[in-house]
C-alpha positions, 0 to 999 in steps of 0.5 A: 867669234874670231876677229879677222879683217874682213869682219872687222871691216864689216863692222866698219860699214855698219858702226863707223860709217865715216870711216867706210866713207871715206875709204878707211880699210884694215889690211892686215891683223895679226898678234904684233901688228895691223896694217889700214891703209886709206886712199886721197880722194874727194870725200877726204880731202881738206882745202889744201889738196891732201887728206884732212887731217881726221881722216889720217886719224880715223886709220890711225886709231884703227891701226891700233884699235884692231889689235886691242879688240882683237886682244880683248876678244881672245882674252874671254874676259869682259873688257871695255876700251875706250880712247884715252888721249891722242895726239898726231904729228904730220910731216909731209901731205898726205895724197896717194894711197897711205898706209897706217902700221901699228906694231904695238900688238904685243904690248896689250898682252901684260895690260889684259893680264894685269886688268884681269889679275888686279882687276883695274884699269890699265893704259896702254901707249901704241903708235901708229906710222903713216907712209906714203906710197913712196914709203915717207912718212906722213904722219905719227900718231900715239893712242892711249887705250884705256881697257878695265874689267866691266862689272856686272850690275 
């Protein structure tokens, strides 16, 4: 089964339903970068008259959480991911439509290769950008993925 945006936003509805909720949506996928974008609106907000803050992280990780699974999926190994350590930076308050852009796709590639080759687990740091409709940024966050091998029991 191919990865593709739709299905992956299906996925959403289903396993992530905050996320869904709260207007999280993949955009666009390919082999370098992907691309979520996420709309202000009451569910979301904070006290302060923006996005809360686990909302922009919510995007974010899926900015980069897409181009792992979808890695993961051509390799045709059983790789397992999980989230490491993360950490967010904001700039600006984030209303309107905001847009989350990971271009670390490429990056995933050597990891997969060495877990599957060396048979251990492999780190991989990706960044997600988050702008505003006026092209500001309004949040970066880092996310360390962590992918091993899955052993059989």
């Amino acid at each position: 089964m191919k990865v593709t945006v739709s299905k992956l936003n299906k996925y959403l509805m289903f396993k992530l339903p905050s996320a869904y909720l709260c207007g999280v949506k993949l955009k666009a996928l390919n082999d370098a970068n992907a691309k979520v974008t996420v709309r202000y609106k009451w569910i979301n907000q904070n006290p302060f008259r923006s996005m809360y803050f686990a909302v922009q992280s919510m995007a974010a990780e899926l900015s980069t959480g897409a181009l792992v699974v979808a890695k993961i999926q051509e390799s045709n190994q059983n790789i397992s991911m999980l989230v490491t350590h993360h950490e967010g930076t904001f700039t600006k308050k984030a209303v309107g439509k905001i847009t989350f852009v990971c271009e670390d796709g490429l990056l995933i590639n050597e990891a997969i290769k060495n877990t599957i080759e060396t048979g251990e687990g492999q780190t991989i740091a990706m960044k997600s950008i988050g702008k505003n409709e006026e092209g500001e940024t309004v949040s970066e966050y880092k996310f360390e993925w962590g992918i091993k091998l899955k052993t059989k029991k």
